[in-house]
C-alpha positions as CSV (number, residue, x, y, z in Angstrom):
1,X,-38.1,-23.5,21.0
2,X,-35.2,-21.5,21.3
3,X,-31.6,-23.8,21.6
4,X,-28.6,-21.4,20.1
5,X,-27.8,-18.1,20.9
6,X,-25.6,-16.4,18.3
7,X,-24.4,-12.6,18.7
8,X,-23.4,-10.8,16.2
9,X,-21.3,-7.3,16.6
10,X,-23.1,-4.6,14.3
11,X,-19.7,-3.2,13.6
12,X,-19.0,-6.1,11.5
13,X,-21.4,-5.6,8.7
14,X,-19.5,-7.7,6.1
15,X,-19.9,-11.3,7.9
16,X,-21.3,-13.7,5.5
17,X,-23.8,-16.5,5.6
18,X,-21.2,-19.0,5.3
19,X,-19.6,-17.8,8.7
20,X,-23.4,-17.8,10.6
21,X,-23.6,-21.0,9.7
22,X,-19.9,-22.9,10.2
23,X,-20.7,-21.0,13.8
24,X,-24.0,-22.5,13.9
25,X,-23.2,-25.9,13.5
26,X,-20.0,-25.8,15.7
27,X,-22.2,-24.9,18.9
28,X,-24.9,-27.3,18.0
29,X,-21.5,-29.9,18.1
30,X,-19.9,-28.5,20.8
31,X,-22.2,-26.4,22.8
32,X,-20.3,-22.9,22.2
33,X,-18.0,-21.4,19.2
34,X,-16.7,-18.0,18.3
35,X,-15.3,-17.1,14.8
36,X,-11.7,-15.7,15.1
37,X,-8.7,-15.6,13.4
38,X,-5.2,-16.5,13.9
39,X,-2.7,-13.6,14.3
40,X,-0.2,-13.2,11.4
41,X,1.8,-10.0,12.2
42,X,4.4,-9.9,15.2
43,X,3.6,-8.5,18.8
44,X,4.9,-6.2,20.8
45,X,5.0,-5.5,24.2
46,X,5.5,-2.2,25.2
47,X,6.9,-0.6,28.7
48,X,5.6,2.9,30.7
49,X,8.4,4.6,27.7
50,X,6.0,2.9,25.2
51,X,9.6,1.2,24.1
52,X,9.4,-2.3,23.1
53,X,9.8,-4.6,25.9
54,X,9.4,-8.0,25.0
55,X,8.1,-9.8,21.5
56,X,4.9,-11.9,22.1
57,X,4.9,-15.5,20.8
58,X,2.2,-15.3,18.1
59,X,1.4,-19.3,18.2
60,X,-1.6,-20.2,19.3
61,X,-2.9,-16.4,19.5
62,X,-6.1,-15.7,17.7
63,X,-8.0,-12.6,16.9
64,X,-11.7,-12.7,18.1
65,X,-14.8,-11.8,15.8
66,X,-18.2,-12.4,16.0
67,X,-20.1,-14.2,15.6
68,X,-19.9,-15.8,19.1
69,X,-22.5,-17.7,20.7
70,X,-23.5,-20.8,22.6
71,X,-26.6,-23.1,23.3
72,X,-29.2,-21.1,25.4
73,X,-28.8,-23.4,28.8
74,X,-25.1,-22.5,28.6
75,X,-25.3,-19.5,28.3
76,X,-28.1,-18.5,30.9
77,X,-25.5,-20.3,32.6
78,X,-22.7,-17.9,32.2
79,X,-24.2,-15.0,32.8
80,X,-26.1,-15.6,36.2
81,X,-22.6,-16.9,37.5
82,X,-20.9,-13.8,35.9
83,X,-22.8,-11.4,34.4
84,X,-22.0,-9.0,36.5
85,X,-18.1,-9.1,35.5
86,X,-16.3,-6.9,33.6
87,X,-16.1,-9.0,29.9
88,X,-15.4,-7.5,26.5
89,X,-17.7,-10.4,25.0
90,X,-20.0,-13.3,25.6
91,X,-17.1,-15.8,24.8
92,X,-15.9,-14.3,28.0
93,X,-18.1,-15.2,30.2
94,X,-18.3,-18.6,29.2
95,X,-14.6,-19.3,29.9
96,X,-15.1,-17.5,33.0
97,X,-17.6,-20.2,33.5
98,X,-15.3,-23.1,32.7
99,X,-17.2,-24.0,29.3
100,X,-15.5,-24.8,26.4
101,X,-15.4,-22.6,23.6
102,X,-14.5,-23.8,20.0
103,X,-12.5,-21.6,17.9
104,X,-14.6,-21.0,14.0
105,X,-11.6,-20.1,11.3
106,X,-13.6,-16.6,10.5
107,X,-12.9,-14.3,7.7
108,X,-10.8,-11.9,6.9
109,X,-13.0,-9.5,5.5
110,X,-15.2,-9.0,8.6
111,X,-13.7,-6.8,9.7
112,X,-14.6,-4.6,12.7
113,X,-15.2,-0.7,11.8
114,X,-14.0,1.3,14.5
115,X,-11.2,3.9,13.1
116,X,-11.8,6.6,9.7
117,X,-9.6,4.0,7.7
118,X,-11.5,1.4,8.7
119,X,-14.5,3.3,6.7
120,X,-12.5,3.1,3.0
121,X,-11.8,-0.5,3.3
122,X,-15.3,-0.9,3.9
123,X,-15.9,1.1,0.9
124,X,-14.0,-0.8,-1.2
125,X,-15.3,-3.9,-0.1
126,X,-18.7,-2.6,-0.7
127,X,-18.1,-1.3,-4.5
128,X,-15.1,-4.1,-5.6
129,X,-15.6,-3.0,-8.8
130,X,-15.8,1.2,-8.0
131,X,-11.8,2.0,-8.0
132,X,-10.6,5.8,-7.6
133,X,-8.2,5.5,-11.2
134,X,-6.4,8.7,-12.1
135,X,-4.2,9.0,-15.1
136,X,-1.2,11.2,-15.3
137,X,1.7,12.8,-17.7
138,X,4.5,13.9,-17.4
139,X,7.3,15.0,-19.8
140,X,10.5,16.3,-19.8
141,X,13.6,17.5,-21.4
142,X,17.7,18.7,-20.8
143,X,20.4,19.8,-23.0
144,X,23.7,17.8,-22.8
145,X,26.4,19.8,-21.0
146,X,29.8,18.7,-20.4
147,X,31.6,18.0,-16.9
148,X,28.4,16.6,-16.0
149,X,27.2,13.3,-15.3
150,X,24.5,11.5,-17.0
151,X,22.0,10.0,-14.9
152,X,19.1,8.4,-16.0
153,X,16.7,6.7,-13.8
154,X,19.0,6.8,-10.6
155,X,21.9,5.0,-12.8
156,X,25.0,6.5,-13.3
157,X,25.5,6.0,-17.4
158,X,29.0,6.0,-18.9
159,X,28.8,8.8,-21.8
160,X,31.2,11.9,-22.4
161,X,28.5,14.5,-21.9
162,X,25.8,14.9,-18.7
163,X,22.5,16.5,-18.7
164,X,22.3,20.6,-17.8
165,X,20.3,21.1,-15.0
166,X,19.6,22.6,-11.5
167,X,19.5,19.3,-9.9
168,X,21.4,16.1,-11.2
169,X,19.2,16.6,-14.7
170,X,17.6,12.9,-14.1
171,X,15.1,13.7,-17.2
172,X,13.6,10.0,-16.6
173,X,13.7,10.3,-13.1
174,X,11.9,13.6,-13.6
175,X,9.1,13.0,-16.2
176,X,8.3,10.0,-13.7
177,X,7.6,13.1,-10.8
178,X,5.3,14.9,-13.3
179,X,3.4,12.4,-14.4
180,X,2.6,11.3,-10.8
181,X,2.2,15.0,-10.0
182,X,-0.2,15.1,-12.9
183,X,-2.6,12.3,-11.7
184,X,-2.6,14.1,-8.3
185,X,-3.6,17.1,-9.8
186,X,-0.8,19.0,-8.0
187,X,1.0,20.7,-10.5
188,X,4.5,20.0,-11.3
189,X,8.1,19.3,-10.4
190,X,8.8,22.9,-11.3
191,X,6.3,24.1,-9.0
192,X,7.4,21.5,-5.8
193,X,11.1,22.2,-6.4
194,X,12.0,25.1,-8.1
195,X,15.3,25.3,-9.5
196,X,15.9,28.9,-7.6
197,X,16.1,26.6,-4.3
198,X,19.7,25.8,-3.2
199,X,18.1,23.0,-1.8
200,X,17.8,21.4,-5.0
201,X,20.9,22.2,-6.6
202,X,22.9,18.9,-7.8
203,X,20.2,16.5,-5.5
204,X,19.5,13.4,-6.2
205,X,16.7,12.8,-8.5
206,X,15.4,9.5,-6.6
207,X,15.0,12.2,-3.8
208,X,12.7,14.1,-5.2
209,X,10.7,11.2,-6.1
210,X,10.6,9.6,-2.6
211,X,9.1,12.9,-2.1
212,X,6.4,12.9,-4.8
213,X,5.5,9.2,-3.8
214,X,5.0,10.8,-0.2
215,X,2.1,12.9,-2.1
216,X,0.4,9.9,-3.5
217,X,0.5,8.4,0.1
218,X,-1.2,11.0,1.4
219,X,-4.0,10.5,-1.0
220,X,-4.7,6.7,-0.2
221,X,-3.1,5.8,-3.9
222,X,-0.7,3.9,-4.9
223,X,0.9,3.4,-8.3
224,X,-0.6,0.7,-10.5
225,X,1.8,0.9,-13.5
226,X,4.1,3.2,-15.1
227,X,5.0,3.5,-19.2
228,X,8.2,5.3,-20.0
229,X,9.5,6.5,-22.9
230,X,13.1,7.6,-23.5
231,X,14.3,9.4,-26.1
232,X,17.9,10.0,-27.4
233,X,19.7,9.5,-30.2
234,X,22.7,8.5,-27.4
235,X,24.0,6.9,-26.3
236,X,22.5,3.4,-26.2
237,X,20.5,2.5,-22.8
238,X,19.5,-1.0,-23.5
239,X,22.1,-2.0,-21.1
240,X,21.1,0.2,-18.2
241,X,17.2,-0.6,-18.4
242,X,16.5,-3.5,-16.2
243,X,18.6,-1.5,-13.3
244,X,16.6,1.5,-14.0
245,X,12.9,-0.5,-13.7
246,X,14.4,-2.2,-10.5
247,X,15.5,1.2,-8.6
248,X,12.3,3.6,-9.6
249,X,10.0,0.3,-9.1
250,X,11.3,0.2,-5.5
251,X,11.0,3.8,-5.1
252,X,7.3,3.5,-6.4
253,X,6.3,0.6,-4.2
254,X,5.8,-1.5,-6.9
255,X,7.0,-4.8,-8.7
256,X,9.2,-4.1,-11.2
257,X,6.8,-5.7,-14.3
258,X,4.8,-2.7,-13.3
259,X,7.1,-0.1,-14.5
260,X,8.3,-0.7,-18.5
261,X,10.9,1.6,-19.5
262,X,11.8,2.0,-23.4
263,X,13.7,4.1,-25.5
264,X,13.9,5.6,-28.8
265,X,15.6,7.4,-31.3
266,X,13.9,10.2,-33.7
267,X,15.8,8.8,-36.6
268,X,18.5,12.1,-36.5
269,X,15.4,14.5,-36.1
270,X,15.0,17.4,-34.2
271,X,17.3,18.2,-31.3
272,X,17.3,14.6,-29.6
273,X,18.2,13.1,-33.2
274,X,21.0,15.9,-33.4
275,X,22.3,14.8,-30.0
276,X,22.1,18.4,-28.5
277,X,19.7,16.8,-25.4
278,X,17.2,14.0,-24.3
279,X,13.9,14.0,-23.8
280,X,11.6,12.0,-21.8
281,X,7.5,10.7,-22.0
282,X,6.0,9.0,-18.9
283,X,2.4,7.8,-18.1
284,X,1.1,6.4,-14.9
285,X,-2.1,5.0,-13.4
286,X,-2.6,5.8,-10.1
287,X,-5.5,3.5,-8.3
């Protein structure tokens, strides 16, 4: 005959058989059990301004899944004495009744769909393997020009000639944009900040791609890794690399081991190896 009650919520489609059954076996021990699990990111309390009013102590808090459940005799139990009560689950009405519940560590992954994001992470957890990878290029180049700067990946380099430009030149910085522009399919940094803006002129190349970066956002992707390749005859950037990976790594959300950046020389070729500019090569994987 019929002894345990378990209820599941159908918004949870991801609970596994090793949940169902640690709940299971905690009712048959304890007479009632509901998966949840314990709250890991601060809380706040808000007032009528929707300002924060106080910060909750997290310990002891726990965030309630299903399944939930009970032996059938308790739970008859609960709901002739309130049934009729306002309750959000069946766990409620059993402390309502002054029966015990036990708490079942659940899982992270059963999660409850109820919002449109809620529907990609369930996509994702349904095809682990299925990942939206787009691949993108970008490249760019600037003449040296004198009374200018030479920035290079958001770092100030010391060299007697700057890069010509409408902005502050950053040719890194910029084949970075295009390549990321390039797996978006959106064009490039031409295109998104033309040099006849007088927004533009002398900004910050880091700016521009904070900007970019706001594009992949919007598109649910974030950047895997990044490959760059400089290329200059000089001067020498060996020095200014791992400052470089560090500031466009933050910038991209991602550890620096993710971006590489190298550079070259053309062995006096062409007009990078005849010191008249430098050009830049960047790849990235956006996922």
């Amino acid at each position: 005959s019929l002894s345990v009650v378990l209820v599941h919520d159908g918004a949870r489609p991801f609970v596994s058989q090793e949940l169902i059954s640690r709940c299971y076996q905690t009712i048959q021990e304890h007479g009632a059990a509901i998966a949840a699990v314990p709250v890991k990111d601060t809380i706040k309390r808000q007032d009528a301004a929707a300002q924060i009013q106080a910060t909750v102590d997290r310990n002891g808090l726990w965030l309630a899944q299903t399944p939930q459940g009970a032996r059938l005799d308790l739970l008859r139990t609960a709901y002739e004495k309130n049934g009729r009560e306002d309750a959000t689950d069946e766990a409620s009405l059993l402390e309502r009744t002054g029966i015990p519940v036990q708490l079942v560590p659940g899982e992270e992954r059963n999660l409850k769909i109820t919002r449109p994001d809620d529907l990609e992470v369930a996509r994702v957890l349904l095809n682990p393997g299925e990942r939206n990878m787009r691949i993108g290029h970008g490249f760019d180049a600037h003449r040296f020009a004198e009374n200018r700067k030479l920035i290079l990946g958001g770092v100030e380099l010391d060299h007697h000639l700057g890069l010509a430009g409408h902005s502050d030149a950053d040719v890194l910085t910029h084949a970075l944009c295009d390549a990321l522009l390039g797996a978006l399919g959106k064009g490039d940094i031409g295109s998104h900040f033309p040099d006849s803006d007088k927004r533009y002129k002398g900004i910050d190349s880091l700016i521009l791609l904070d900007r970019v970066m706001e594009l992949v956002n919007e598109q649910n992707l974030v950047v895997v890794n990044a490959d760059i390749t400089v290329i200059c005859q000089a001067p020498r950037l060996a020095g200014a690399i791992p400052e470089m990976r560090s500031r466009l790594a933050a910038r991209c959300a991602i550890d620096k081991t993710s971006l590489n950046i190298k550079a070259t020389t053309t062995e006096k070729m062409g007009y990078t190896g005849r010191q008249e500019g430098i050009s830049c090569h960047a790849v990235v994987l956006l996922g």
